[in-house]
C-alpha positions in Angstrom: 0.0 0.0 0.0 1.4 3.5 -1.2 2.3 5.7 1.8 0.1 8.7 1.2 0.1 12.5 2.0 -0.7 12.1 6.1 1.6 8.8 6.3 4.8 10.8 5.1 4.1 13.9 7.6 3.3 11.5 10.3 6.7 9.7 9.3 8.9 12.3 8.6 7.6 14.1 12.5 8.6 10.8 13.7 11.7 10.3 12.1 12.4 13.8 13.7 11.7 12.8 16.7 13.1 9.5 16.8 16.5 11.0 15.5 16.5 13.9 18.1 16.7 11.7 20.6 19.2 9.4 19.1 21.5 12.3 18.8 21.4 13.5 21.9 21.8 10.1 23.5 25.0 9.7 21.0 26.1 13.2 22.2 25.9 12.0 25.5 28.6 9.3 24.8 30.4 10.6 22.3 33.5 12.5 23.5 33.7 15.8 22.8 34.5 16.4 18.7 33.8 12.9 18.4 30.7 13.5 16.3 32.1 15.2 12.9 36.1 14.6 12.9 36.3 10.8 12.8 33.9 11.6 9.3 35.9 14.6 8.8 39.3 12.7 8.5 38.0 9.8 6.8 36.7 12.3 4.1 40.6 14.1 4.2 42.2 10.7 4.1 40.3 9.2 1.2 40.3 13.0 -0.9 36.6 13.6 -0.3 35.0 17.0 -0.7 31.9 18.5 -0.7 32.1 18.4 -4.3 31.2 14.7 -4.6 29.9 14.4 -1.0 27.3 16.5 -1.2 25.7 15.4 -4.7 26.0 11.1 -3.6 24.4 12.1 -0.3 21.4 13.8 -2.3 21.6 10.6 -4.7 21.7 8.3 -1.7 18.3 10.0 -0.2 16.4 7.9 -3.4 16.3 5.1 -1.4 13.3 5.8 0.1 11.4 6.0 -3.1 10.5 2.5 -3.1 9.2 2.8 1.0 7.3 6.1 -0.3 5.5 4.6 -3.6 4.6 1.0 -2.0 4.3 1.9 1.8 4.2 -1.5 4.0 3.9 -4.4 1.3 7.9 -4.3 1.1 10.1 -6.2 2.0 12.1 -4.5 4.9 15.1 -6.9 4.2 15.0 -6.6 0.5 15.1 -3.0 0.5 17.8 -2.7 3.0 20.2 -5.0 1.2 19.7 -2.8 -2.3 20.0 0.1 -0.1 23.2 -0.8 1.1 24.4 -1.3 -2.2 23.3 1.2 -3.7 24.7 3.5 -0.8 28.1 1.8 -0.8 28.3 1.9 -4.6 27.5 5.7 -4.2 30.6 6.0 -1.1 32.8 4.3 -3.0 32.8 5.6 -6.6 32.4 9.3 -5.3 36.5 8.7 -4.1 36.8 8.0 -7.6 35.2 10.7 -9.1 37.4 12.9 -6.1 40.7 11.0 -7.1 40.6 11.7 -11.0 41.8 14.7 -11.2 44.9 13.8 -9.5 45.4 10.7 -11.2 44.8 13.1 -14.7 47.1 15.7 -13.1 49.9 13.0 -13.6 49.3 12.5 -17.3 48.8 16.0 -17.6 52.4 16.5 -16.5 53.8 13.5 -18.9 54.1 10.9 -15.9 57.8 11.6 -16.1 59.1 12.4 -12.6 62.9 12.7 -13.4 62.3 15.9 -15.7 61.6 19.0 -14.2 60.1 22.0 -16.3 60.7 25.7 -16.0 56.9 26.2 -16.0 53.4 24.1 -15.9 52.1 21.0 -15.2 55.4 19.0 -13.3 55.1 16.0 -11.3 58.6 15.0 -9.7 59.7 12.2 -6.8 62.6 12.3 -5.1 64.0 12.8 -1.3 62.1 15.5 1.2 65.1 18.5 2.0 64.4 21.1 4.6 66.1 24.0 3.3 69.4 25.7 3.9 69.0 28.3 6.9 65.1 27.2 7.6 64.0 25.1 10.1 61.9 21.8 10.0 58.4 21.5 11.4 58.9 19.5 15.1 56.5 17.0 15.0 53.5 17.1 17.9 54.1 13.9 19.7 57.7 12.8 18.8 59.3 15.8 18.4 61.2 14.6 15.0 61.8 17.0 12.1 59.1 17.1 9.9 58.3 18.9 6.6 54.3 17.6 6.7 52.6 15.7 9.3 49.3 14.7 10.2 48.5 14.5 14.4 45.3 13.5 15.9 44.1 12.5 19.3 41.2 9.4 20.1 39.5 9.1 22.9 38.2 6.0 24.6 34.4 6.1 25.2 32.8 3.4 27.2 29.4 2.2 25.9 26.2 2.7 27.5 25.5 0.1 29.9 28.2 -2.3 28.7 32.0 -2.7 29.7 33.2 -2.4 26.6 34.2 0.9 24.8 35.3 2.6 21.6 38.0 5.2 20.5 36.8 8.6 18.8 39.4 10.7 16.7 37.8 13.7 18.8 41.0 16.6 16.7 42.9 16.3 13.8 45.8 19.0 12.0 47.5 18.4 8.8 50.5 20.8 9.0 52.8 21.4 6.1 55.5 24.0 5.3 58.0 24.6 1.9 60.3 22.2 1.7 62.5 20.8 -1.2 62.8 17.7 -3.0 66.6 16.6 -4.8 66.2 13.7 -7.3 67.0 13.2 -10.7 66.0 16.3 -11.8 68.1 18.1 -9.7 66.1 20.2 -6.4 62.4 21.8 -6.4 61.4 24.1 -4.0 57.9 23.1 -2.9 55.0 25.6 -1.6 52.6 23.2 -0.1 49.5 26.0 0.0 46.6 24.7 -0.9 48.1 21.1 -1.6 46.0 17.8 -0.6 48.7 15.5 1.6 48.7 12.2 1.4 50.7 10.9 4.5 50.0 6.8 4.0 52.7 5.7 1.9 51.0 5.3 -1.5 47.7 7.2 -0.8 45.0 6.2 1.8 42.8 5.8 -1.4 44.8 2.3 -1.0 44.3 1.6 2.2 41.2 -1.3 3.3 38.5 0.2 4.8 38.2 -0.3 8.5 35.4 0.6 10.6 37.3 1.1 14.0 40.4 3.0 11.8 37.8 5.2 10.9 36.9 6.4 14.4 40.3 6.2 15.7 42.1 8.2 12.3 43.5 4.5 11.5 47.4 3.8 12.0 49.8 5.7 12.7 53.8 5.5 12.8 53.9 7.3 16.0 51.5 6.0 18.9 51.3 7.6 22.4 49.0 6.2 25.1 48.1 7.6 28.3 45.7 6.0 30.5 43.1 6.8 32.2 44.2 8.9 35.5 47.6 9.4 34.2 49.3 12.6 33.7 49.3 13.9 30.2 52.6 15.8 29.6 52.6 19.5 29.3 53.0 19.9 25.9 50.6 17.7 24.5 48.0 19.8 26.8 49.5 23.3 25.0 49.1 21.9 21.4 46.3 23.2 19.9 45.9 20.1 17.7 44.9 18.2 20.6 41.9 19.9 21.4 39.5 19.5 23.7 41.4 16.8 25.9 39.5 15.2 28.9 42.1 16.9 31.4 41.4 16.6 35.7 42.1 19.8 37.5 45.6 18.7 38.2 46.4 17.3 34.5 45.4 14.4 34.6 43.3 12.1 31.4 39.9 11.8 32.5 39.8 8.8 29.8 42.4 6.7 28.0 44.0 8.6 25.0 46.2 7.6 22.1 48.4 10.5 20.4 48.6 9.6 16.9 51.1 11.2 14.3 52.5 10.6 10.5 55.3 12.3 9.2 57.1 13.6 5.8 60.6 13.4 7.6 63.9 14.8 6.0 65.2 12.1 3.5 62.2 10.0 3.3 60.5 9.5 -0.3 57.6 12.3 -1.5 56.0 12.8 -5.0 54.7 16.1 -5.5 52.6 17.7 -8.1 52.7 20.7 -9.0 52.8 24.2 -11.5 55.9 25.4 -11.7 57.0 28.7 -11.9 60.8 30.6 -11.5 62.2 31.2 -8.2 63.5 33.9 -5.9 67.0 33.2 -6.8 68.3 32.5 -10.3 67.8 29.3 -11.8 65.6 27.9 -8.7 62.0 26.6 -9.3 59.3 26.3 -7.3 56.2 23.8 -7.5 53.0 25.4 -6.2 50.0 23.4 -5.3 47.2 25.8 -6.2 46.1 24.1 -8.8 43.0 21.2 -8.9 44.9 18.0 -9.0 47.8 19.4 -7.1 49.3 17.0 -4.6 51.8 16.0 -2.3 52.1 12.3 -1.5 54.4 9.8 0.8 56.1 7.0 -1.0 57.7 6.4 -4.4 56.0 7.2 -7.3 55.5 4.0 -8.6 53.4 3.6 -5.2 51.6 6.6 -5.5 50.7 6.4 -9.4 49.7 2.7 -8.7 47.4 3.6 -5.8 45.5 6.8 -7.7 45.2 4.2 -10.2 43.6 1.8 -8.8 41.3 4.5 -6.5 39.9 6.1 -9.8 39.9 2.6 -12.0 39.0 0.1 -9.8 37.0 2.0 -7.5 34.6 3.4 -10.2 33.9 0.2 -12.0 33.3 -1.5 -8.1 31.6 1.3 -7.1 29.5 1.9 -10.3 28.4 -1.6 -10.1 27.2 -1.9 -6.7 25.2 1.5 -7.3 23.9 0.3 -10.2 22.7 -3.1 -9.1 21.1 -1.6 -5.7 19.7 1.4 -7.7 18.1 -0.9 -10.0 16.6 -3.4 -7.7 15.2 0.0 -5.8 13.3 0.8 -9.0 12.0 -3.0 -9.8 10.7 -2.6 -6.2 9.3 0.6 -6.6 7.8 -0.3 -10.0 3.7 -1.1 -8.7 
């Protein structure tokens, strides 16, 4: 039977109330910041914007076509299975769509990173350099020189009337400043402004989805844990990175935390692309990441061009399927 005019209000006044509720109970358990950045960094991570958020979420909302146009005489299991493929088809080819430009931005710039133009389209791999008489970014929780990193903070949240918990990314900061890269080429100043920075070797468009990782901002090459009723050191509690900690009037974690940082360190492998343009001094050139497609990326760049490859490839021909499939078993349902 077709929902009609007085079902949907009646529904959608429910659903309202119903999720009201809900949130506030989730707010209730939820640390702090634990609502938006765990979403917030997954989106970051995988190269999500609004840009192809905002129109798959709008896309996803046709899932309750079906429920609208035949009311109670479907199946509640049969739509949620379509649903969920539809939705997940939706998730995971709008990375795709989000990763093409950069993958393009390599053919763009001849996917040759030994050469190195005087101006345009450049994409170059080599070693990170922090240059002469500057000083490197100091790292949040190790204190190693940096030239990018990535910190975050989870907290542990117990669940409501059980003894088990979960972590919550609750802060994140992806901090970058210029830095230079020598390789076969010769060196490349870097402005990082305005880059996307890929600090999971390859590209987290590579990386398995994980629920928990998710929530927790995944792994990390530095871990710090300080337990519950343990002091947290001082300058943890200044960085503003780390914001809002759970912090006793004497300093002390109200909940368990783990300090979580990735790192662009001196020497280590980058890829970065770029526009290039001439330097300050004679001779120099610098690769500004202004541009849509611009990037910087940990690893080789056989890892990175792989990865990009397979996030825009094989992630829109999975991801076009499974919306495909579950948007066209929503129609044959909705069809009366």
């Amino acid at each position: 039977m077709p929902l009609n005019t007085v079902d949907l209000f009646t529904y959608g006044i429910a659903l309202l109330i119903v999720g009201g509720v809900f949130w506030w109970v989730l707010s209730q358990w939820v640390p702090e910041g634990g609502l938006k950045a765990p979403y917030k960094y997954a989106a970051y991570r995988s190269g999500l914007t609004r840009r192809e958020s905002v129109p798959a979420t709008l896309l996803a909302l046709l899932v309750f076509v079906p429920v609208i146009v035949k009311g109670d005489s479907l199946s509640g299991l049969g739509v949620g299975i379509a649903g969920g493929l539809y939705i997940g088809g939706l998730y995971i080819a709008a990375i795709a769509v989000a990763n093409r430009p950069r993958d393009e931005y390599i053919e763009k710039a001849g996917g040759d990173p030994d050469e190195l133009t005087s101006e345009g389209a450049n994409v170059i791999a080599g070693e990170a350099k922090v240059p002469e008489d500057e000083l490197p970014l100091e790292s949040p929780v190790s204190g190693d020189p940096a030239v990018c990193y990535v910190a975050s903070v989870a907290q542990f949240k117990s669940r409501p009337m059980r003894s088990s918990g979960t972590y919550f990314i609750t802060s994140y900061e992806v901090e970058t400043r210029p830095f230079e890269v020598d390789g076969p080429f010769g060196t490349a100043e870097v402005d990082p402004e305005g880059a996307w920075v890929s600090l999971v070797s390859g590209s987290p468009t590579d990386v398995e989805p994980n629920v928990e990782g998710a929530f927790t901002g995944g792994a990390a090459e530095t871990e710090f844990i300080v337990e519950a009723g343990e002091p947290i050191p001082q300058e943890f509690r200044e960085a503003d990175v780390f914001e809002p900690l759970p912090l006793t009037t004497d300093g002390r974690a109200e909940r368990e935390l783990r300090f979580k940082e990735t790192t662009i360190a001196p020497g280590e492998s980058v890829v970065v692309a770029g526009e290039a343009e001439q330097g300050d001094s004679f001779g120099s050139t610098v690769l500004r990441c202004t541009a849509p497609g611009t990037f910087i990326a940990k690893g080789t760049f056989e890892d990175v061009a792989e990865s990009l490859s397979k996030a825009t490839g094989r992630n829109l021909a999975v991801g076009g399927g499974l919306a495909l499939f579950g948007g066209i078993s929503l129609v044959w349902m909705a069809i009366p």
